[in-house]
C-alpha positions as a LaTeX table, in Angstrom:
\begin{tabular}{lrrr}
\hline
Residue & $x$ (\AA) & $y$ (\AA) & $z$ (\AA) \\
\hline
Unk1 & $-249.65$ & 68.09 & 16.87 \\
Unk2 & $-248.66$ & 64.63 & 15.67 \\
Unk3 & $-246.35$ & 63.50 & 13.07 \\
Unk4 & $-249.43$ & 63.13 & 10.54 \\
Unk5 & $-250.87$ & 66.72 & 11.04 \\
Unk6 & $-247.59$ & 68.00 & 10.45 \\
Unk7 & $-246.99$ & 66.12 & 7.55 \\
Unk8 & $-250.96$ & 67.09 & 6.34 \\
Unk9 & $-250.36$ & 71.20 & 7.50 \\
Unk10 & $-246.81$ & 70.81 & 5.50 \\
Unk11 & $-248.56$ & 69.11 & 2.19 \\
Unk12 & $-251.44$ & 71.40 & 2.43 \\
Unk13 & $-248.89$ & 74.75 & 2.41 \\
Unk14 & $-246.78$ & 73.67 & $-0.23$ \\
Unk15 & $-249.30$ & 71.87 & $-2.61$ \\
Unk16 & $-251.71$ & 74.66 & $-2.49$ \\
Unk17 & $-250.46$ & 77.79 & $-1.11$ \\
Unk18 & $-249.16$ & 79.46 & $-4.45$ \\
Unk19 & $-252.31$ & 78.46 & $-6.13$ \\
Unk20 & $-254.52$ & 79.41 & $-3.85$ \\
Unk21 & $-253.02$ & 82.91 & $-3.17$ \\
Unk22 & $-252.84$ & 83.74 & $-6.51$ \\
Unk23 & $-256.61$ & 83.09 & $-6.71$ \\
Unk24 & $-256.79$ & 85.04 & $-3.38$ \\
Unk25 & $-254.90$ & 87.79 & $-5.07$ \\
Unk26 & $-257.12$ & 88.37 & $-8.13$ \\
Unk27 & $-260.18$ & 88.73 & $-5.56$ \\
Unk28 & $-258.75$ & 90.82 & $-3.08$ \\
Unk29 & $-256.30$ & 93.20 & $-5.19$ \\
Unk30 & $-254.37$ & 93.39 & $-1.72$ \\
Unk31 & $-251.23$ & 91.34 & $-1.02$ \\
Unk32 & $-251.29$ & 91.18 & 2.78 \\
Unk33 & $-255.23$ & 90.93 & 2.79 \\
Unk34 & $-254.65$ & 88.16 & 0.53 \\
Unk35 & $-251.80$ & 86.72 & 2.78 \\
Unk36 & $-254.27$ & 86.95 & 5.54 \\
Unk37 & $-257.64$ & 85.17 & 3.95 \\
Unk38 & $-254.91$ & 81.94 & 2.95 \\
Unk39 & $-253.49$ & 81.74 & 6.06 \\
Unk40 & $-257.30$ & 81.46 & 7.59 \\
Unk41 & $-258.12$ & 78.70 & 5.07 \\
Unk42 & $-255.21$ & 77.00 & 6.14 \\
Unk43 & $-256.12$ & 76.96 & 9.29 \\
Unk44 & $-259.67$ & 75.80 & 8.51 \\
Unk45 & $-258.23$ & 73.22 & 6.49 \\
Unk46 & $-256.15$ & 72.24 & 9.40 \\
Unk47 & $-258.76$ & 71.96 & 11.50 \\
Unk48 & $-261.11$ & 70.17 & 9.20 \\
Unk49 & $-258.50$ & 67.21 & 8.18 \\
Unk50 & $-259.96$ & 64.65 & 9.71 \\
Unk51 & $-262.97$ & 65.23 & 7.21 \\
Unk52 & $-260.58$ & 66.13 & 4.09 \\
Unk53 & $-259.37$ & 62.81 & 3.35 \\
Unk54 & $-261.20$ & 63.50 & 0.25 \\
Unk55 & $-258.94$ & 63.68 & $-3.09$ \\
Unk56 & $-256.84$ & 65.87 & $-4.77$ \\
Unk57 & $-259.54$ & 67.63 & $-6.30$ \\
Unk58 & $-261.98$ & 68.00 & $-3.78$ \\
Unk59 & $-259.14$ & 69.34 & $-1.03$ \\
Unk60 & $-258.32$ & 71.88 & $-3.69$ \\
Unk61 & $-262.42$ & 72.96 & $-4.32$ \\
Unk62 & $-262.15$ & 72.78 & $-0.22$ \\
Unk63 & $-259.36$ & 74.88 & 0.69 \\
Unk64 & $-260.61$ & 77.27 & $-2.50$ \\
Unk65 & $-264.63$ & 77.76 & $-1.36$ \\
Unk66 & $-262.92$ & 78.18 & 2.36 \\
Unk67 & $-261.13$ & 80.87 & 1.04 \\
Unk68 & $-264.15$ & 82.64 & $-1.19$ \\
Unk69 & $-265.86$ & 82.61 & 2.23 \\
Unk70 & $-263.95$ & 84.18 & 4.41 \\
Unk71 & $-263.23$ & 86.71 & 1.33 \\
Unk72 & $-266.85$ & 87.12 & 1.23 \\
Unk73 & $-267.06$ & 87.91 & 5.02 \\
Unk74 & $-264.27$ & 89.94 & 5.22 \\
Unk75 & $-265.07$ & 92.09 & 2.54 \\
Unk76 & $-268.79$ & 92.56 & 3.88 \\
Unk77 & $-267.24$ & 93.34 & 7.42 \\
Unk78 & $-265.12$ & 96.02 & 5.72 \\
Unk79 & $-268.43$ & 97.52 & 3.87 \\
Unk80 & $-270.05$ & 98.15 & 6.98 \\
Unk81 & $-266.68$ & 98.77 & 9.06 \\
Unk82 & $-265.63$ & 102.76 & 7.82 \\
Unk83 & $-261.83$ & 101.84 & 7.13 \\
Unk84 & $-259.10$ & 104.36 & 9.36 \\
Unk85 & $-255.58$ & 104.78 & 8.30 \\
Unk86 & $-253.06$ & 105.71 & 10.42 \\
Unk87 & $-249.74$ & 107.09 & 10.06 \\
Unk88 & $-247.98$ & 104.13 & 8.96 \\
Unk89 & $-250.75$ & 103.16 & 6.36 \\
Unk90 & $-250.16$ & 106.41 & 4.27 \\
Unk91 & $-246.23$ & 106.33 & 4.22 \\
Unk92 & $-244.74$ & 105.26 & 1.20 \\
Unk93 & $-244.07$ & 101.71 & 0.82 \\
Unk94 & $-240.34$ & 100.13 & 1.05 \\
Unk95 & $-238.70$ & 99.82 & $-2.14$ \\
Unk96 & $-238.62$ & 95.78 & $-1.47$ \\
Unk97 & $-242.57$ & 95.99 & $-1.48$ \\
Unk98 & $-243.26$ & 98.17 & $-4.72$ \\
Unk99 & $-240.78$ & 94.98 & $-6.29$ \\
Unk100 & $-242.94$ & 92.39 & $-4.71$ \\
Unk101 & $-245.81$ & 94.32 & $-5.81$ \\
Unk102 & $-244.86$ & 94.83 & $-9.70$ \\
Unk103 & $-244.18$ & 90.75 & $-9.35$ \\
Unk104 & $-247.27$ & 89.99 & $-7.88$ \\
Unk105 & $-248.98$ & 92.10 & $-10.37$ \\
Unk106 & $-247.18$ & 90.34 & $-13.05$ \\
Unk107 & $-247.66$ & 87.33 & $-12.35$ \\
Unk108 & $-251.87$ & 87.94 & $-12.17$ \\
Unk109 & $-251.89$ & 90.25 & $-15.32$ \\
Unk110 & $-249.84$ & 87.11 & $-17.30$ \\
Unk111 & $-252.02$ & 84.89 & $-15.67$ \\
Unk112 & $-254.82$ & 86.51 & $-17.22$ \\
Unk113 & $-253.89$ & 86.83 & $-20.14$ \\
Unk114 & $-253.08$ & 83.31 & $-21.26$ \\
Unk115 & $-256.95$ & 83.06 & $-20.39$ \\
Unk116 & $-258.04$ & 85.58 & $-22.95$ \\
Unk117 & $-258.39$ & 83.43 & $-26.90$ \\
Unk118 & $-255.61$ & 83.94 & $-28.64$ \\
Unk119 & $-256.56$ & 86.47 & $-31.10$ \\
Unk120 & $-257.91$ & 88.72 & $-28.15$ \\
Unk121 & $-254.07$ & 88.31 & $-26.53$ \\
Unk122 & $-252.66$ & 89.03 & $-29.77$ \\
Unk123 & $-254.29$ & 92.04 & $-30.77$ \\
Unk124 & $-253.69$ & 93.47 & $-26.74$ \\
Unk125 & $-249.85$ & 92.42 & $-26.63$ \\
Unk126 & $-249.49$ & 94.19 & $-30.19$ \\
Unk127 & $-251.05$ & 97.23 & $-29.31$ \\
Unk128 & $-250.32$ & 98.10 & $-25.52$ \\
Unk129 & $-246.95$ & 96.07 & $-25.52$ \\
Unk130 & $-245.30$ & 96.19 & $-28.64$ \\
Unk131 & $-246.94$ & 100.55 & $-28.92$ \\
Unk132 & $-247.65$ & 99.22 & $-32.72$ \\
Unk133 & $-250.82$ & 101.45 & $-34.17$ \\
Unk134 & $-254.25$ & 99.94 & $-35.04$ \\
Unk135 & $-252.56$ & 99.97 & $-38.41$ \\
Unk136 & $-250.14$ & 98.53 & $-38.33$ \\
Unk137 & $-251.54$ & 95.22 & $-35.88$ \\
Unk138 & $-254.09$ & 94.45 & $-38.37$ \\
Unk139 & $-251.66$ & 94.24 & $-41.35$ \\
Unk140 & $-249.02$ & 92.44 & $-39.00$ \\
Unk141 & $-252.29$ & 89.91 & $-37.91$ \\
Unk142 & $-254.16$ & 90.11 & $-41.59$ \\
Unk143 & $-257.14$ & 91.62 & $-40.17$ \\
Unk144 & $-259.33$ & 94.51 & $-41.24$ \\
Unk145 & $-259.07$ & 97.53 & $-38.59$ \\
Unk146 & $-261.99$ & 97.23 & $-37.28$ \\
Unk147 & $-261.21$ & 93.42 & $-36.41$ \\
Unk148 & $-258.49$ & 94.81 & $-34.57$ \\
Unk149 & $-260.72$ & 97.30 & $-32.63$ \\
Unk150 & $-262.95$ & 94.88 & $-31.51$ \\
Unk151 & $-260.72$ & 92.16 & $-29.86$ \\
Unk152 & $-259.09$ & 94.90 & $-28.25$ \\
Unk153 & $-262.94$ & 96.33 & $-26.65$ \\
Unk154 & $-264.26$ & 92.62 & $-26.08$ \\
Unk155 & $-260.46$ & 91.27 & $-24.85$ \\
Unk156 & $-259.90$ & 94.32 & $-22.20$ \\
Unk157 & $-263.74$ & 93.76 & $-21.04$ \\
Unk158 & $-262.69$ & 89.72 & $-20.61$ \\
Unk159 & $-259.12$ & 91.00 & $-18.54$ \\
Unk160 & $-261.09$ & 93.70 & $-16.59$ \\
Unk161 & $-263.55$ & 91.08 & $-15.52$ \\
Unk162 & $-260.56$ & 88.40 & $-14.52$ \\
Unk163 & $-258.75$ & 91.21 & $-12.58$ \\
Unk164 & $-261.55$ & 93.04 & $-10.67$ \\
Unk165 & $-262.62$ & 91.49 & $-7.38$ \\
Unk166 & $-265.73$ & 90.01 & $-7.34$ \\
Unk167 & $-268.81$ & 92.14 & $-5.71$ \\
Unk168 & $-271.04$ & 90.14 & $-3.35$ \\
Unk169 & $-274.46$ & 89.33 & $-3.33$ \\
\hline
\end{tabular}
């Protein structure tokens, strides 16, 4: 490897990485799986550089449809594949992990919700995060109710969509 591929291999890892796994994240639902599909579009990336000197934009769209694809792949492989666990797959997980987990899983559910419109967030966050009653959110928001139930129906079926892996085909 030359100076230049390390440099592009180094700018490609930091400059996309954390956006790109969180993306990676939200499809999979699985950390390490997710670890895994990045890493392999990295490595396509790598070897594709010589045709990336495309911009910013279009190396992100790049390294992003890489990713979808071999998510796409793997996740038909895995359909057809019956899945075996072994011994180490149904211990209990390290303390360290659940914490990287609950981060992780942070980090996507806030994600997702500064996508949802604001009165959608605001009738969610009142409700499931502040424990406030149905009640009590729409005279706190000046809303009837009913308002009240339906941002909560149509804002969980907007963060349900953003957080559940997308099916194939």
């Amino acid at each position: 490897m030359t100076g230049t591929d390390d440099e592009f291999a180094r700018m490609l890892y930091e400059r996309y990485r954390p956006l790109l796994q969180g993306y990676v994240v939200r499809l999979t639902r699985d950390v390490q799986w997710a670890e895994d599909i990045v890493q392999a579009a990295m490595v396509r990336a790598w070897r594709a550089r010589h045709q990336l000197t495309l911009g910013e934009a279009a190396t992100r769209s790049w390294l992003f449809t890489a990713a979808y694809r071999i998510f796409i792949d793997e996740y038909r492989s895995r359909c057809i594949r019956p899945v075996t666990l072994t011994g180490q797959d149904i211990a209990a997980p390290d303390s360290d992990d659940d914490e990287v987990e609950r981060l992780v899983w942070s980090v996507t559910l806030a994600t997702a919700l500064s996508a949802l419109s604001e009165p959608h967030r605001q009738a969610i966050v009142h409700v499931y995060y502040l424990n406030r009653t149905i009640d009590e959110t729409a005279s706190m928001l000046g809303v009837s109710p009913g308002t009240v139930k339906s941002r909560l129906h149509y804002g969980l079926r907007a963060l349900r969509n953003q957080l559940t892996p997308a099916r194939p085909g």
